[in-house]
C-alpha positions in Angstrom: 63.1 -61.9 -139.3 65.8 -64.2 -138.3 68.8 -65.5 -140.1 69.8 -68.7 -139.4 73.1 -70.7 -140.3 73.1 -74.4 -139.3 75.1 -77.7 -139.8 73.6 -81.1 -139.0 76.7 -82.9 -139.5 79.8 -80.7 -139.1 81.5 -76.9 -138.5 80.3 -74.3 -139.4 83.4 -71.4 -141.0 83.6 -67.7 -141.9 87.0 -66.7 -143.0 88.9 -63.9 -144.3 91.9 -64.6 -146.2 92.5 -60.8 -146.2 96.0 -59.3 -145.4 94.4 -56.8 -142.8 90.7 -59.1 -142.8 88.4 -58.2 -139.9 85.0 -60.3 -139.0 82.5 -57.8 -137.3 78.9 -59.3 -135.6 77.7 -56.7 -134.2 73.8 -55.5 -133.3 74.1 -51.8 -135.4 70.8 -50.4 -134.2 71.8 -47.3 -131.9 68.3 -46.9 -130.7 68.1 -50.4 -129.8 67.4 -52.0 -126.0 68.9 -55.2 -124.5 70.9 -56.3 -127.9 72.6 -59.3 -126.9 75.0 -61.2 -128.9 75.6 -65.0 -127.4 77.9 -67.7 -127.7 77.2 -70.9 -125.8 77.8 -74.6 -125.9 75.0 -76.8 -124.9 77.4 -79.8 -124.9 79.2 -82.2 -121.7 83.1 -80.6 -121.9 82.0 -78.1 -124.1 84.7 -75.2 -124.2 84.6 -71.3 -126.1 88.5 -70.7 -127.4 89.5 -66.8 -128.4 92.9 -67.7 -130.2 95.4 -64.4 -131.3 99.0 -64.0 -132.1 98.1 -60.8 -130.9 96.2 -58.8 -128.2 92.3 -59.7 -126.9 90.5 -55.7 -126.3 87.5 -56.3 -123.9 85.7 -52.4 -123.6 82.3 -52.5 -122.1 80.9 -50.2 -119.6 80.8 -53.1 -116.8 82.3 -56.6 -117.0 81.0 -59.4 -114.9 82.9 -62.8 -114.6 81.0 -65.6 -112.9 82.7 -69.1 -112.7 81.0 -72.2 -110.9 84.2 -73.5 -110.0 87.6 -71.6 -110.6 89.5 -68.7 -112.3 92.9 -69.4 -113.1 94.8 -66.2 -115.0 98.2 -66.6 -115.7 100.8 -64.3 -117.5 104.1 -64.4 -118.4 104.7 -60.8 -117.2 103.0 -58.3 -114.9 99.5 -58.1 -114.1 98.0 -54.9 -113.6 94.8 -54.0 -111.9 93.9 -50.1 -111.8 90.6 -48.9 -110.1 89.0 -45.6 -109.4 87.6 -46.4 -106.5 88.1 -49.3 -104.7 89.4 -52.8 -105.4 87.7 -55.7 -103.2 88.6 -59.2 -102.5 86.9 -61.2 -100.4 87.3 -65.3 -99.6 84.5 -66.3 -97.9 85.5 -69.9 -96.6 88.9 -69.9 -97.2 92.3 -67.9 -96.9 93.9 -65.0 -99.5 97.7 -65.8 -99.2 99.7 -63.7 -100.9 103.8 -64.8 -102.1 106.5 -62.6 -103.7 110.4 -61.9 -103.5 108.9 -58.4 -101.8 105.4 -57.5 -100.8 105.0 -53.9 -100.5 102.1 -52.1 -99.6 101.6 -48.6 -100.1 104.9 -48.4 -101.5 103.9 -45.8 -104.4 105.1 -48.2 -106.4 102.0 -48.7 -108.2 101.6 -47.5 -111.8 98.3 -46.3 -113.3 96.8 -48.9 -116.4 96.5 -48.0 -119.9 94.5 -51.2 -121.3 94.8 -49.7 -125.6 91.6 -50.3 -126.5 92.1 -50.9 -130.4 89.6 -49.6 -133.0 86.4 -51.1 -132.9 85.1 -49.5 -136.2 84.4 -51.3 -139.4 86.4 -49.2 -142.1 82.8 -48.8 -143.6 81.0 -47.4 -140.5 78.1 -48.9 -138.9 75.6 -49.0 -142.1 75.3 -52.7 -141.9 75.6 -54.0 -145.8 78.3 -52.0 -148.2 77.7 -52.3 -151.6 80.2 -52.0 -154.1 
């Protein structure tokens, strides 16, 4: 059956106050098919904020990215793209301009990516409720 949790009025929270706390949703079932997990706003201006001091780990066999209007990424140091095969970019009705102190292609200055994936595991496996 389902579980639901619901406010008519206000937030909804789940803390930890934990030193080393960590919050897991996660669909356990390994023999499961099409397990979704979904976060949406149904409101006008609605917005979905992930927040750290720290690092944001994305590790999924394919990631797809669809924005009705734009994509702004910004950092405050390098950006790094690595692919195995090929890397495409494609403006369909506009230009790609491109600005820099130096653009160099095929300059072998290109380093490979190491993204550090961070563990993923709950420190008590994947066996849904722990009982103490």
């Amino acid at each position: 059956g389902n579980v639901n949790i619901q406010s008519d009025k206000k937030d909804v929270n789940i803390f930890t106050k934990a030193e080393e706390g960590r919050i897991f949703i996660e669909c356990i079932s390994e023999s499961g098919n099409n397990q979704v997990i979904e976060i949406q706003t149904n409101g006008e201006g609605g917005h979905i904020r992930i927040k750290t001091k720290g690092k944001v780990d994305i590790d999924a066999k394919n990631i797809g990215i669809n924005a009705a209007e734009n994509i702004d990424i910004k950092a405050g140091g390098n950006i790094s793209m690595e692919a195995k095969e090929v890397i495409s970019i494609l403006a369909v009705e506009g230009n790609i301009n491109a600005d820099g102190a130096t653009i160099q292609l095929n300059g072998g200055l290109s380093k490979s990516v190491d993204p550090g994936i961070g563990n993923t595991e709950s420190y008590y496996g994947n066996d849904g409720v722990t009982t103490y």
